[in-house]
Backbone atoms as SQL, in Angstrom:
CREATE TABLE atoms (id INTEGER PRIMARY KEY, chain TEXT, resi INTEGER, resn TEXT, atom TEXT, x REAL, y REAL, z REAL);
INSERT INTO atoms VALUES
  (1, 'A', 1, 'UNK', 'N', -54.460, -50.039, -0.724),
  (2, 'A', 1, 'UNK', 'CA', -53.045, -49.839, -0.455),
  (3, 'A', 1, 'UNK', 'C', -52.722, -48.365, -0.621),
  (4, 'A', 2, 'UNK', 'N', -51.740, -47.977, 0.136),
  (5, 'A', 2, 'UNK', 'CA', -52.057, -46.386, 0.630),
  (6, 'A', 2, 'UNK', 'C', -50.129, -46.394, -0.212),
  (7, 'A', 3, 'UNK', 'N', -49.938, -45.306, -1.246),
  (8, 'A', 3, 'UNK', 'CA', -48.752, -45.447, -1.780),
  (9, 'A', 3, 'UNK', 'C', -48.287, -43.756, -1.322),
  (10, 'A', 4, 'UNK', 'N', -47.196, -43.791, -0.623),
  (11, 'A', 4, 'UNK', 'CA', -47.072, -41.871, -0.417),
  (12, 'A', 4, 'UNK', 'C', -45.652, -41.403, -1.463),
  (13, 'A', 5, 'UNK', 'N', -46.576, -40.686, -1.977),
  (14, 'A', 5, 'UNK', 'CA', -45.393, -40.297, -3.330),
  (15, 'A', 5, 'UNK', 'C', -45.008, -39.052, -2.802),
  (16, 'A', 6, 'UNK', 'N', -43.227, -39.039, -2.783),
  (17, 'A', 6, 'UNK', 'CA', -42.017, -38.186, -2.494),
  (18, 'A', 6, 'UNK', 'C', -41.900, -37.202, -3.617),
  (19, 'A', 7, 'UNK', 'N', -41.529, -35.906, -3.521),
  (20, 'A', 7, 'UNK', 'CA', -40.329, -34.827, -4.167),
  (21, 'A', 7, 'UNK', 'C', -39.415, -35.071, -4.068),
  (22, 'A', 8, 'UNK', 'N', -38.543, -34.874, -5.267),
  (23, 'A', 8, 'UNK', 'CA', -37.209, -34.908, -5.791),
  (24, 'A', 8, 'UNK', 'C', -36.793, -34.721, -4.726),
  (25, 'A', 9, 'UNK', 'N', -36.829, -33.340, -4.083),
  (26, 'A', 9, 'UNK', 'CA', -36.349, -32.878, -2.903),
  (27, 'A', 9, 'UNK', 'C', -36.309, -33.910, -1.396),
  (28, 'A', 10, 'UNK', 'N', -37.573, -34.308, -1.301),
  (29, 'A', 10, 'UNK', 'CA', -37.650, -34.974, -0.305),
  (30, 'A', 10, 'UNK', 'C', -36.979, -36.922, -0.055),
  (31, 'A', 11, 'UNK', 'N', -37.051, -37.129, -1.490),
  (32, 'A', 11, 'UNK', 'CA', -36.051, -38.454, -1.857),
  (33, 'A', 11, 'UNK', 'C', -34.385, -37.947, -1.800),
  (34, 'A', 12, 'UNK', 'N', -34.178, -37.122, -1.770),
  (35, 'A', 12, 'UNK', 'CA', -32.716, -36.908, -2.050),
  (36, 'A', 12, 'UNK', 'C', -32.724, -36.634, -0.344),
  (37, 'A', 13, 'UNK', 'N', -33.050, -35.887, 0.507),
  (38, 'A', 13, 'UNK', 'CA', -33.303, -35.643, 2.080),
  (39, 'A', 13, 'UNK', 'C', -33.133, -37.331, 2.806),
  (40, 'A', 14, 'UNK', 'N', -33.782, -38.013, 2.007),
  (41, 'A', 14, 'UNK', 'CA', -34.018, -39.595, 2.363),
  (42, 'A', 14, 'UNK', 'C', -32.589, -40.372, 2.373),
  (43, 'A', 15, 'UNK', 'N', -32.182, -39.845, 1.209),
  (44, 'A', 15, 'UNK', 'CA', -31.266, -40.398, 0.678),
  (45, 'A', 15, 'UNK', 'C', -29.775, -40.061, 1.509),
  (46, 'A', 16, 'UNK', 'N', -29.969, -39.060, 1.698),
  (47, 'A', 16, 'UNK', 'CA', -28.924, -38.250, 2.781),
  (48, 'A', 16, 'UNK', 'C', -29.140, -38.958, 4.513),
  (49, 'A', 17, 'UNK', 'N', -30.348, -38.941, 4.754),
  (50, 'A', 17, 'UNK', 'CA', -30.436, -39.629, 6.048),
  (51, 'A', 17, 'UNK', 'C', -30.395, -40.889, 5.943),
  (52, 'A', 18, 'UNK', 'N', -30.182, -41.672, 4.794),
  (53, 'A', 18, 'UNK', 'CA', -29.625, -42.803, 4.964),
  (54, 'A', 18, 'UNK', 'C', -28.249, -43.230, 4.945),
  (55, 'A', 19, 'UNK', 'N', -27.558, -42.634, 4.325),
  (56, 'A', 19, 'UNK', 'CA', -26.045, -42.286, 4.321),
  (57, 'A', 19, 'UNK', 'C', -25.405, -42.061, 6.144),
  (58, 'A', 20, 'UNK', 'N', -26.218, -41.048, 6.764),
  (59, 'A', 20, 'UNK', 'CA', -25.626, -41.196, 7.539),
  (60, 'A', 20, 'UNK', 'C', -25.595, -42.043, 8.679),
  (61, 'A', 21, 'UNK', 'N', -26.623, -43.150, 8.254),
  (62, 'A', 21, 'UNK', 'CA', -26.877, -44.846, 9.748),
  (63, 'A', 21, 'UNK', 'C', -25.986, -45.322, 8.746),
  (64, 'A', 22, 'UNK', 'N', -25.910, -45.587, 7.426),
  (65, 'A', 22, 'UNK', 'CA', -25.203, -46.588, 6.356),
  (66, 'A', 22, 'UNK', 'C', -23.305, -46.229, 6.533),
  (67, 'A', 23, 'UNK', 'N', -23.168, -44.961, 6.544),
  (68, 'A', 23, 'UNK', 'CA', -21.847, -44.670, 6.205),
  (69, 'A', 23, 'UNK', 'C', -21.062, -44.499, 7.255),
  (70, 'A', 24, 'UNK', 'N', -19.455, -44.940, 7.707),
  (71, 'A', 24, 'UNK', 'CA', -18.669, -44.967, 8.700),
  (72, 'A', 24, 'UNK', 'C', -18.540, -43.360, 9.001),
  (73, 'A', 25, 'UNK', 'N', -18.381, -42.743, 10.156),
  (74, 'A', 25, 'UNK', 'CA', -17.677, -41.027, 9.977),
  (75, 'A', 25, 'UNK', 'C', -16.332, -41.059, 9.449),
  (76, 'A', 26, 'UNK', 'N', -15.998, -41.898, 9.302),
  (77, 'A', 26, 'UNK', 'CA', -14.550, -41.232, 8.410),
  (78, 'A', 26, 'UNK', 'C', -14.252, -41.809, 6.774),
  (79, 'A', 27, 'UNK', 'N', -15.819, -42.196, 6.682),
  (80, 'A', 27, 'UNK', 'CA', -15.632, -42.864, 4.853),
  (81, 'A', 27, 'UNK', 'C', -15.518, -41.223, 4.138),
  (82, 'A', 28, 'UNK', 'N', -14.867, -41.061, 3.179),
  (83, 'A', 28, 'UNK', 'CA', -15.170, -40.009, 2.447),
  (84, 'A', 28, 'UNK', 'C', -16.363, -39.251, 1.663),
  (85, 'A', 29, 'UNK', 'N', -17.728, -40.452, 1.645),
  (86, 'A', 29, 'UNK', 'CA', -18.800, -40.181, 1.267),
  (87, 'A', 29, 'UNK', 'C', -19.718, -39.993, 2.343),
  (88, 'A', 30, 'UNK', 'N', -19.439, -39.427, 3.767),
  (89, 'A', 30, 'UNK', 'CA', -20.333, -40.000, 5.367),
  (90, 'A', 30, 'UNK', 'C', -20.683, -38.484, 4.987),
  (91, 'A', 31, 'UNK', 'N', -22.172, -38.297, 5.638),
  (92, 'A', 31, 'UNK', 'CA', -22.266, -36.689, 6.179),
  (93, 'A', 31, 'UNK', 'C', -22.523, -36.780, 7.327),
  (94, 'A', 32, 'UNK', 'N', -21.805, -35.410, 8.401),
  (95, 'A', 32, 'UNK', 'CA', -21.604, -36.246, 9.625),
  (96, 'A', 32, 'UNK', 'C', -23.049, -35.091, 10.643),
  (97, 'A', 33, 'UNK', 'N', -22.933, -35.330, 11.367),
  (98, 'A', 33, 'UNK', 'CA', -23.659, -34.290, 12.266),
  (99, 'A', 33, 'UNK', 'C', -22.356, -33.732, 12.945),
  (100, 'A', 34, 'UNK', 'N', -22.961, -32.169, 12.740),
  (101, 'A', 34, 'UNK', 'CA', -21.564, -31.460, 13.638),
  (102, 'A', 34, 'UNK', 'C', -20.752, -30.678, 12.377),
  (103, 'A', 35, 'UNK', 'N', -20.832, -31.468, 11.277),
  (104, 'A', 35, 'UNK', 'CA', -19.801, -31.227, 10.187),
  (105, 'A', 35, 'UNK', 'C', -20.748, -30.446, 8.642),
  (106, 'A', 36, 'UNK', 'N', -22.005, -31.933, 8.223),
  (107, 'A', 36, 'UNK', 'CA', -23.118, -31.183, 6.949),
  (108, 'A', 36, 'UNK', 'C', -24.388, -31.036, 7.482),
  (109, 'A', 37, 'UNK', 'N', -24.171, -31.402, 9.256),
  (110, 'A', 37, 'UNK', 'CA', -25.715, -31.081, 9.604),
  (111, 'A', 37, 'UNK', 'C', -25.765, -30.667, 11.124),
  (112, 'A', 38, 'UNK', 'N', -26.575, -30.593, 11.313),
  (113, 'A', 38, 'UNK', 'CA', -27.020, -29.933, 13.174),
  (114, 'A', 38, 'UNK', 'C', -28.572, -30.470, 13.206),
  (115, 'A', 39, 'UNK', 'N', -28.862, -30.657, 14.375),
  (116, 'A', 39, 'UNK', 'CA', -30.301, -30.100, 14.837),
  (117, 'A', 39, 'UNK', 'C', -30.575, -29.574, 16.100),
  (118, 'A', 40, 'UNK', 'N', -31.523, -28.947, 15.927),
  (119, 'A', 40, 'UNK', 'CA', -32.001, -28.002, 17.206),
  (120, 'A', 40, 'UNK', 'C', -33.070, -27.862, 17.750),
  (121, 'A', 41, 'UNK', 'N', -33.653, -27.301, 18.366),
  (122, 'A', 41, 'UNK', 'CA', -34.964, -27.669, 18.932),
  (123, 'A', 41, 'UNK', 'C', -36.031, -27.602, 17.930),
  (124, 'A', 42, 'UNK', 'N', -36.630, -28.581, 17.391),
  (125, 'A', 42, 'UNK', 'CA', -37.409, -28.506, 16.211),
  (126, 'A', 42, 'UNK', 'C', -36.694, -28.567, 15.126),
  (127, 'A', 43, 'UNK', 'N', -35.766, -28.413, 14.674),
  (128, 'A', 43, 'UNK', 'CA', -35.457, -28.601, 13.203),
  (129, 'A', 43, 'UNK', 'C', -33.848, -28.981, 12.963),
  (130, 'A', 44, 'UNK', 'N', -33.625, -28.987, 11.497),
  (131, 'A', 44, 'UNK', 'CA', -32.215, -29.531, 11.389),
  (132, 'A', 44, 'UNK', 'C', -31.821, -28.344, 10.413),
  (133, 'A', 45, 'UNK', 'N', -30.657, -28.171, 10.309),
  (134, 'A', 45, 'UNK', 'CA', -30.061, -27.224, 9.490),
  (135, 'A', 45, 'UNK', 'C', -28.982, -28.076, 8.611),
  (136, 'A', 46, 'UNK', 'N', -29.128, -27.751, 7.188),
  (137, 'A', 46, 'UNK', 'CA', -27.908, -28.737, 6.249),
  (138, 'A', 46, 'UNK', 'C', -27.154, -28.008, 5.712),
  (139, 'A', 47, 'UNK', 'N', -26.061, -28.355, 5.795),
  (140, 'A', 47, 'UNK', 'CA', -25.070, -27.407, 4.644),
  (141, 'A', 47, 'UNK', 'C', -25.057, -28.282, 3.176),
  (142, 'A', 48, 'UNK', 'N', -25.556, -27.843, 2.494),
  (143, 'A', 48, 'UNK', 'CA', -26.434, -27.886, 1.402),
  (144, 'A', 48, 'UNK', 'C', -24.845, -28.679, 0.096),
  (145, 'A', 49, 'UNK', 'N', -24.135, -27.782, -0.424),
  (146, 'A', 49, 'UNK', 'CA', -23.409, -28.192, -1.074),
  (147, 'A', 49, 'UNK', 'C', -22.346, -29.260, -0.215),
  (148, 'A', 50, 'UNK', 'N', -21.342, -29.083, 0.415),
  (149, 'A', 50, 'UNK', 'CA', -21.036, -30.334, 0.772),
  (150, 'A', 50, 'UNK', 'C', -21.696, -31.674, 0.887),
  (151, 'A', 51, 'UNK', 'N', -22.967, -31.528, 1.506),
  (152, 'A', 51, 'UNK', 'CA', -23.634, -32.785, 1.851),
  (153, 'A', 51, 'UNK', 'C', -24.214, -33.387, 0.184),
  (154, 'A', 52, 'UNK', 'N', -24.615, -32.701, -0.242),
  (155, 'A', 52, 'UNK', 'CA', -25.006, -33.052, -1.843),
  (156, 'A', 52, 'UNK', 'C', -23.839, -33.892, -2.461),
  (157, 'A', 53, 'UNK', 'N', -22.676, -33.246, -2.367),
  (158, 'A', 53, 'UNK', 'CA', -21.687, -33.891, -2.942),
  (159, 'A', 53, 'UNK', 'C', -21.261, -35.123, -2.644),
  (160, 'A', 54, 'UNK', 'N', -21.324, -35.346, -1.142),
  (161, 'A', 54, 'UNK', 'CA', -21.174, -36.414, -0.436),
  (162, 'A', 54, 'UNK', 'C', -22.296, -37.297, -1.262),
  (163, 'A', 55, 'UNK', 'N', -23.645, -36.823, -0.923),
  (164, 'A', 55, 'UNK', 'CA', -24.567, -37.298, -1.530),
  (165, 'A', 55, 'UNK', 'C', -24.675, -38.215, -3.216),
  (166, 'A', 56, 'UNK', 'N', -23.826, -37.417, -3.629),
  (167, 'A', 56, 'UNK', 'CA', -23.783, -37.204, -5.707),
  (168, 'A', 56, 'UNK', 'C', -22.847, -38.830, -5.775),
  (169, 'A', 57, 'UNK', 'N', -21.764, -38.221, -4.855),
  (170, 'A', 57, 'UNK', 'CA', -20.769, -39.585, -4.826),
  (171, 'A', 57, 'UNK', 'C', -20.965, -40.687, -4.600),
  (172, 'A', 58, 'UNK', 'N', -22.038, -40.961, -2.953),
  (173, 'A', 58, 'UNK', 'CA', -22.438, -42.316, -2.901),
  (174, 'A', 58, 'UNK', 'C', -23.676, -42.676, -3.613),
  (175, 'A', 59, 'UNK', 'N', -24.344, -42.272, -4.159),
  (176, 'A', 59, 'UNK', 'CA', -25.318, -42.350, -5.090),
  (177, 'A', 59, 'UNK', 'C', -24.503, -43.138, -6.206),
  (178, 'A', 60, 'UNK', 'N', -23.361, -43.029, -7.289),
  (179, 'A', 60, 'UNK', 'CA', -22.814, -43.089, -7.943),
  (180, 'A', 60, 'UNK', 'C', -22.083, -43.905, -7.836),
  (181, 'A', 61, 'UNK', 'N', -21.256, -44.495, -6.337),
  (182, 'A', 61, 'UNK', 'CA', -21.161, -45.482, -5.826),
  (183, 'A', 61, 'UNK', 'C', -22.075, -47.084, -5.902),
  (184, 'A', 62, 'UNK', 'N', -23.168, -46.581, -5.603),
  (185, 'A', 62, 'UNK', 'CA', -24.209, -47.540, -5.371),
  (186, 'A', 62, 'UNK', 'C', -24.537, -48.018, -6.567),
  (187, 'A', 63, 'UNK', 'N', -24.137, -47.040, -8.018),
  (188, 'A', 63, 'UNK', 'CA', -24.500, -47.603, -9.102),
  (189, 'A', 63, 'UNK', 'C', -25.896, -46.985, -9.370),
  (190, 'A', 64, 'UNK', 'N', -26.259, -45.784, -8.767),
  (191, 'A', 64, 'UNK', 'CA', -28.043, -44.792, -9.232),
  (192, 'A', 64, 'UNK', 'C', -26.914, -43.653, -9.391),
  (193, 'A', 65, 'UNK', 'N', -28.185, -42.804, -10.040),
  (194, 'A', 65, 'UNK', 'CA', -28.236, -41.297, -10.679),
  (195, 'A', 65, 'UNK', 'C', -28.398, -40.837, -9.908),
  (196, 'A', 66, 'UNK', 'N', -27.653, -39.703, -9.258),
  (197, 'A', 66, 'UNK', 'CA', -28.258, -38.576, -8.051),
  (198, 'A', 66, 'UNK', 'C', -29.708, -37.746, -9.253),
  (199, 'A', 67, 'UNK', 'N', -30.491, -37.656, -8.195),
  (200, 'A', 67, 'UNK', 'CA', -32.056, -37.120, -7.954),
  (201, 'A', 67, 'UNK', 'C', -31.497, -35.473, -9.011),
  (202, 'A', 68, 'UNK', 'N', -30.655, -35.047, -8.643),
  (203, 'A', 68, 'UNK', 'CA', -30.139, -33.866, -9.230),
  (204, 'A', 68, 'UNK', 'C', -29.312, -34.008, -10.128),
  (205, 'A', 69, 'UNK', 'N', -29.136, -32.886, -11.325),
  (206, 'A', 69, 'UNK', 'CA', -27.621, -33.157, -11.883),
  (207, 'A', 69, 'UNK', 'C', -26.596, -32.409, -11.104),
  (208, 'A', 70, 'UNK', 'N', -27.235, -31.590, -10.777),
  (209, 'A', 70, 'UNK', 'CA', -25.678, -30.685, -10.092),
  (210, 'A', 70, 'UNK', 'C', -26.021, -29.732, -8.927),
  (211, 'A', 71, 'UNK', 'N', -25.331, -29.272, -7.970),
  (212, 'A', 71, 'UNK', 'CA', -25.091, -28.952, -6.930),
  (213, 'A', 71, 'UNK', 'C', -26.025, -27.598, -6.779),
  (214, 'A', 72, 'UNK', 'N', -25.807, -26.776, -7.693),
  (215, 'A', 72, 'UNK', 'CA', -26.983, -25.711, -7.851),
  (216, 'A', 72, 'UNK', 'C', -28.259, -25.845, -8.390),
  (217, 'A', 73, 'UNK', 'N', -28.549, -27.173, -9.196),
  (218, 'A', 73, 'UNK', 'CA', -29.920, -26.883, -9.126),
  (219, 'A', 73, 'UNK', 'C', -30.643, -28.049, -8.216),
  (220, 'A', 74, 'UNK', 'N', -29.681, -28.263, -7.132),
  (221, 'A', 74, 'UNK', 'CA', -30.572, -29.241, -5.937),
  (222, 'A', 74, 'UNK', 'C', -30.963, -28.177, -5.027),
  (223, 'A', 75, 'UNK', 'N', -29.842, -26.935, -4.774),
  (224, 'A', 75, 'UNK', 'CA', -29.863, -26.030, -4.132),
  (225, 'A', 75, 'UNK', 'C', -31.273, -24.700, -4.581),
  (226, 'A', 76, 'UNK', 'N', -31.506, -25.085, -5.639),
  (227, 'A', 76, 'UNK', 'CA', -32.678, -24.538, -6.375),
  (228, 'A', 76, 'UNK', 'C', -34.182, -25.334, -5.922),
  (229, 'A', 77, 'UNK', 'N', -33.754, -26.540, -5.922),
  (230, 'A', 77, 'UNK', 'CA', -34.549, -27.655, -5.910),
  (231, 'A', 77, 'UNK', 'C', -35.146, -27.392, -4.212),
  (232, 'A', 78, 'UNK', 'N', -34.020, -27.300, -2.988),
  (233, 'A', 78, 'UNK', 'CA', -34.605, -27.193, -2.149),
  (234, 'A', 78, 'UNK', 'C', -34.809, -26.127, -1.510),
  (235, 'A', 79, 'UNK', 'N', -34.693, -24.984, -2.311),
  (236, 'A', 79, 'UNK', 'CA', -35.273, -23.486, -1.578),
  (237, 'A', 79, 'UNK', 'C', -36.739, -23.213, -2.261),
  (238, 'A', 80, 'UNK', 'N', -37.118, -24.403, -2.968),
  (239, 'A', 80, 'UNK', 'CA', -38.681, -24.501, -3.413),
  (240, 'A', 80, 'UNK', 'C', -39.437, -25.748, -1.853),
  (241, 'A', 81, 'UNK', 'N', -38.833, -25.851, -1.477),
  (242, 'A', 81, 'UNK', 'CA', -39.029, -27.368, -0.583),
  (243, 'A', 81, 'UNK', 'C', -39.992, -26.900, 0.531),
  (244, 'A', 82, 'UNK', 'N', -41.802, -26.925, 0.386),
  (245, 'A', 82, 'UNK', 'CA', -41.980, -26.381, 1.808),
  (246, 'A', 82, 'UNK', 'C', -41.510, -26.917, 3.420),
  (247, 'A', 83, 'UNK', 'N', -40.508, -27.645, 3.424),
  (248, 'A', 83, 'UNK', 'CA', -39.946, -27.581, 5.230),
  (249, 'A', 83, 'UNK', 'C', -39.024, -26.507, 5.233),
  (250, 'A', 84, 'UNK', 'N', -38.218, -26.196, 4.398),
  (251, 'A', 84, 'UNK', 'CA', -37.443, -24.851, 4.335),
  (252, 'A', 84, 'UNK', 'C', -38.388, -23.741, 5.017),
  (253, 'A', 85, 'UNK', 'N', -37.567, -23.649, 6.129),
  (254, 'A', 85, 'UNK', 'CA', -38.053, -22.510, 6.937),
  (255, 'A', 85, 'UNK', 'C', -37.362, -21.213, 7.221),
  (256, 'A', 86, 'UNK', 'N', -35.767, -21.715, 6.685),
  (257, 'A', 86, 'UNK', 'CA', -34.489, -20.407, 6.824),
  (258, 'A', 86, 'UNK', 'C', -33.607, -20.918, 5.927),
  (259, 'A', 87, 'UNK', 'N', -33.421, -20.068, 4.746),
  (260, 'A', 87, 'UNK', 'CA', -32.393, -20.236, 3.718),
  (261, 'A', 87, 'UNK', 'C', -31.205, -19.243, 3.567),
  (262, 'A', 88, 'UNK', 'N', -30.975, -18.604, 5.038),
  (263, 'A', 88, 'UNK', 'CA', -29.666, -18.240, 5.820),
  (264, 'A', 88, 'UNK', 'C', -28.792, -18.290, 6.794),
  (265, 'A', 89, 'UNK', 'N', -29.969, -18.937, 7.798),
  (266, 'A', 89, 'UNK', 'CA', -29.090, -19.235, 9.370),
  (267, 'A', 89, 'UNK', 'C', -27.666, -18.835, 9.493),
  (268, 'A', 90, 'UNK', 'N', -27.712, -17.430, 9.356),
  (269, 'A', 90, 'UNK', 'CA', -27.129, -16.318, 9.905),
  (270, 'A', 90, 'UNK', 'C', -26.173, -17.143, 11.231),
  (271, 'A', 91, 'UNK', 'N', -27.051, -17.288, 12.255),
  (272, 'A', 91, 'UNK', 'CA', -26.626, -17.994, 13.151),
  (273, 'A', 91, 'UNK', 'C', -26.436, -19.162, 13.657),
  (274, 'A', 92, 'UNK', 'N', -26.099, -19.781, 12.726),
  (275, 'A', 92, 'UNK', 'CA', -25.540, -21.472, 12.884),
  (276, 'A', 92, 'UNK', 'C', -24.516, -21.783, 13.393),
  (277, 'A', 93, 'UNK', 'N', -23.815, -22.881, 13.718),
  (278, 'A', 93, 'UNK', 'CA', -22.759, -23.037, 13.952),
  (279, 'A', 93, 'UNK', 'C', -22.093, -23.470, 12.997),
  (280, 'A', 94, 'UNK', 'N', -22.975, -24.308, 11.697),
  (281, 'A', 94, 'UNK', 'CA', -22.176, -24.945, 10.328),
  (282, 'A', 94, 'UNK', 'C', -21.271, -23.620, 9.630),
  (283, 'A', 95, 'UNK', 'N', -22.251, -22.452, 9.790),
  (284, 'A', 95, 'UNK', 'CA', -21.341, -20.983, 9.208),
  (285, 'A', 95, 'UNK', 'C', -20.185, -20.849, 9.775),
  (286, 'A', 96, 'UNK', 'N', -20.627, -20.896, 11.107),
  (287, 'A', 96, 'UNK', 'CA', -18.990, -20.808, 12.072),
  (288, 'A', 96, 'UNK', 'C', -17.596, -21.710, 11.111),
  (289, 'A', 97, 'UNK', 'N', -17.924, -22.560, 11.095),
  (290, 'A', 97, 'UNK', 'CA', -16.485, -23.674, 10.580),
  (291, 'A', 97, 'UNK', 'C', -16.863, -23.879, 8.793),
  (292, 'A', 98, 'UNK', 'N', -17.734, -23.004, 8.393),
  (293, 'A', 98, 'UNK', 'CA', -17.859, -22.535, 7.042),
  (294, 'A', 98, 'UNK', 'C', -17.495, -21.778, 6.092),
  (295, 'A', 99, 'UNK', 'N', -18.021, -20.611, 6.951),
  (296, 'A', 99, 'UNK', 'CA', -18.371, -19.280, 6.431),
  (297, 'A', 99, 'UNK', 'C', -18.753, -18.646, 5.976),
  (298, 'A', 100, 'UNK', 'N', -19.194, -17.443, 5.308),
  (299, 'A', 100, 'UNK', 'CA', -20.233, -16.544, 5.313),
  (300, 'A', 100, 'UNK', 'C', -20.732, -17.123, 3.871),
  (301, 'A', 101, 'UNK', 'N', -20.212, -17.446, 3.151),
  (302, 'A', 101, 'UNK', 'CA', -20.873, -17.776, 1.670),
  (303, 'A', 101, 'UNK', 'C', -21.098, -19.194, 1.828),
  (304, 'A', 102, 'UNK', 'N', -21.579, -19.911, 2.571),
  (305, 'A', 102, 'UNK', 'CA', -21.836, -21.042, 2.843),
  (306, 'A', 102, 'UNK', 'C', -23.456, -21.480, 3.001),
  (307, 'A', 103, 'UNK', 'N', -24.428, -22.158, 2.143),
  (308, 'A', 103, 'UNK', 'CA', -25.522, -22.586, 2.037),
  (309, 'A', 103, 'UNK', 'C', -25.959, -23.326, 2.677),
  (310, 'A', 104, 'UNK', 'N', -26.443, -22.782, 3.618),
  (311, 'A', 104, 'UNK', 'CA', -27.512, -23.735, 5.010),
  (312, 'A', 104, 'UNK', 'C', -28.358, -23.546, 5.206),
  (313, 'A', 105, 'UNK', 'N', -29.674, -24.291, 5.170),
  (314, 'A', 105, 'UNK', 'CA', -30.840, -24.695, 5.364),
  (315, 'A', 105, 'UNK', 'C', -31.175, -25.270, 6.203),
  (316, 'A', 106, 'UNK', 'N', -32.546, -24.467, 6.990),
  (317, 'A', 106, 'UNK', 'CA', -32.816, -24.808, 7.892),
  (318, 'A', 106, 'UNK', 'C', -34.456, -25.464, 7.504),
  (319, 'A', 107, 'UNK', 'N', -34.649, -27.236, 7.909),
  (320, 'A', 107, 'UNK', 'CA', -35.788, -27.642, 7.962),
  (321, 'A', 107, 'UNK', 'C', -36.846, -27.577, 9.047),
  (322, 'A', 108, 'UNK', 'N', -37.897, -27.336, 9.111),
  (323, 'A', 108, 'UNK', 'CA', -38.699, -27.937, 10.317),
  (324, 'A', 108, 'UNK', 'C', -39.017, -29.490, 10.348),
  (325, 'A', 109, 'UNK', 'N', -39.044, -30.173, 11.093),
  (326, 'A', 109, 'UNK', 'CA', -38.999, -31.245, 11.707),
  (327, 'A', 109, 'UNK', 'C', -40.146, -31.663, 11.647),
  (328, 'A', 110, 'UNK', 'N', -41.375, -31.313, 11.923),
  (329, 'A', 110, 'UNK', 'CA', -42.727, -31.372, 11.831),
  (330, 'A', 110, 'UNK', 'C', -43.151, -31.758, 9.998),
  (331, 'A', 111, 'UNK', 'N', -42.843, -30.800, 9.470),
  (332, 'A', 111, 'UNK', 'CA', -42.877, -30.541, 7.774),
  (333, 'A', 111, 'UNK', 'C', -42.057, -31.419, 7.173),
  (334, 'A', 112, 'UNK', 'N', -40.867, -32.009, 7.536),
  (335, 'A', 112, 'UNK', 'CA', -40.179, -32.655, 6.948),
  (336, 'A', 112, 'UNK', 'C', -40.865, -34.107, 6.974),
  (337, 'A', 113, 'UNK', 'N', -41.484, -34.494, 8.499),
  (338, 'A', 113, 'UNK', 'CA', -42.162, -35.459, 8.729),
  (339, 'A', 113, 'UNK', 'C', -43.059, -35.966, 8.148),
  (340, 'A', 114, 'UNK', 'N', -43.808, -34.829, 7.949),
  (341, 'A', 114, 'UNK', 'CA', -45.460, -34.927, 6.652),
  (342, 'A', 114, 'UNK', 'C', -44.836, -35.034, 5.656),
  (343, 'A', 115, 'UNK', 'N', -43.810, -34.683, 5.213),
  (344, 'A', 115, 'UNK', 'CA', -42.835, -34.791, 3.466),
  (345, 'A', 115, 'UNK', 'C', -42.923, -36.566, 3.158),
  (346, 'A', 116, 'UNK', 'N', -42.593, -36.761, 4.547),
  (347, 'A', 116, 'UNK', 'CA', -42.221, -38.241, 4.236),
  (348, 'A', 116, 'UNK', 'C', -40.811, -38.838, 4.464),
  (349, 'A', 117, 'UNK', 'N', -40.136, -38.091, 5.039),
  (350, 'A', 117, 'UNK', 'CA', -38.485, -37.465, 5.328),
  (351, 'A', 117, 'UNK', 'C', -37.958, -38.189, 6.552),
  (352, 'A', 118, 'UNK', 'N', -37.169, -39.622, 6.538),
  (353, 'A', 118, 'UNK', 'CA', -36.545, -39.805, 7.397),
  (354, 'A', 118, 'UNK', 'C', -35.569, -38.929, 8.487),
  (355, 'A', 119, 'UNK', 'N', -35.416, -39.364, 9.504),
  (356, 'A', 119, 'UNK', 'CA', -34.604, -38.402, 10.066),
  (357, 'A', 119, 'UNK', 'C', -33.008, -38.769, 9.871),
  (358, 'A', 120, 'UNK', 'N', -32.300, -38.001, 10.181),
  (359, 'A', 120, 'UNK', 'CA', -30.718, -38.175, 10.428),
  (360, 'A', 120, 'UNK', 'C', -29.984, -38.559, 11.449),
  (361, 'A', 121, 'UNK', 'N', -29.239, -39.538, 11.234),
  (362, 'A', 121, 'UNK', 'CA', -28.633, -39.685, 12.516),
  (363, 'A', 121, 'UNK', 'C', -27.988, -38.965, 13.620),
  (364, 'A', 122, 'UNK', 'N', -28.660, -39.165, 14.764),
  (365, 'A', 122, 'UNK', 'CA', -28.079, -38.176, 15.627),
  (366, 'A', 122, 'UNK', 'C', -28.103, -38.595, 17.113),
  (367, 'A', 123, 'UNK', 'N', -26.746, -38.341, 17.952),
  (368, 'A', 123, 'UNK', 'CA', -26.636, -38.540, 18.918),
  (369, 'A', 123, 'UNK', 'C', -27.528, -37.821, 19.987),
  (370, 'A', 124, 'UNK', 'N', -27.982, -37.059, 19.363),
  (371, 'A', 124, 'UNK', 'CA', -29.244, -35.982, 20.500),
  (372, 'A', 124, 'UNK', 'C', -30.449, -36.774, 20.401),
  (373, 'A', 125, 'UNK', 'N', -30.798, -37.588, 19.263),
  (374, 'A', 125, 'UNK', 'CA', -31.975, -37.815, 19.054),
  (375, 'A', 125, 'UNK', 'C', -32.043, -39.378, 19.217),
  (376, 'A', 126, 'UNK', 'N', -31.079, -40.106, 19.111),
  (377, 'A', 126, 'UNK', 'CA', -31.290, -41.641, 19.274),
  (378, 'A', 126, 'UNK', 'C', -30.823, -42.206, 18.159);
C-alpha cells in the first residue's frame, strides 16, 4: 500500500481547493477565482492572506485546527513551499484590485501536482 505523505503547506493548498467545489461564491468563507486566486498558463497565483483567512474560518467551522496558527507564519510556511515559483507577481491582476502590499504567490502547476495538490476550481479548467 503506497501512502503519499503531504506538507503542512501542501494540506492547507488542499484544503483551500476544496473550499472552493464545497463553498457557494457568496458564502463568506468561499475563495473565489478572480477574487483569492487566478490561473494562467501553467500555474495559479493566490493571494495568500485573504484566502488563509477564508481558509482559518472554514476550518473552524468544520470543527479542525487550521494547519497554521496565523496568517504570517502560513505565509512563512509557503515561501518555503517548492511550487512557489514567484513570491511577487508584480504583474497580476489580484495586485490590480489589491494592491501593492498585497501577498501573491505564484504556483507551478506541474510541482504542485507532484506535491500532491488538488486543483482549484475553475471555469478555465473544468
Amino acid at each position: 500500500i503506497q501512502t503519499q505523505v503531504l506538507s503542512e503547506s501542501a494540506k492547507v493548498i488542499n484544503e483551500m481547493a476544496t473550499i472552493t467545489r464545497m463553498e457557494e461564491p457568496d458564502s463568506e468563507n468561499s475563495i473565489r477565482e478572480g477574487t483569492h486566486y487566478i490561473y494562467g498558463d501553467g500555474y495559479l497565483e493566490i493571494l495568500l492572506r485573504p484566502a488563509f483567512i477564508n481558509y482559518s474560518a472554514w476550518s473552524r467551522r468544520k470543527g479542525f485546527n487550521p494547519l497554521f496558527p496565523t496568517t504570517d507564519a502560513f505565509i512563512a510556511g509557503m515561501a518555503k513551499f517548492p511550487p512557489v515559483t514567484d513570491k511577487q507577481c508584480f504583474a497580476s491582476p489580484l495586485r490590480k484590485q489589491w494592491g501593492a502590499q498585497a501577498k501573491i504567490f505564484r504556483f507551478d502547476l506541474e510541482k504542485l501536482s507532484a506535491e500532491g495538490v488538488e486543483l482549484f476550481k475553475s471555469k478555465s479548467l473544468g
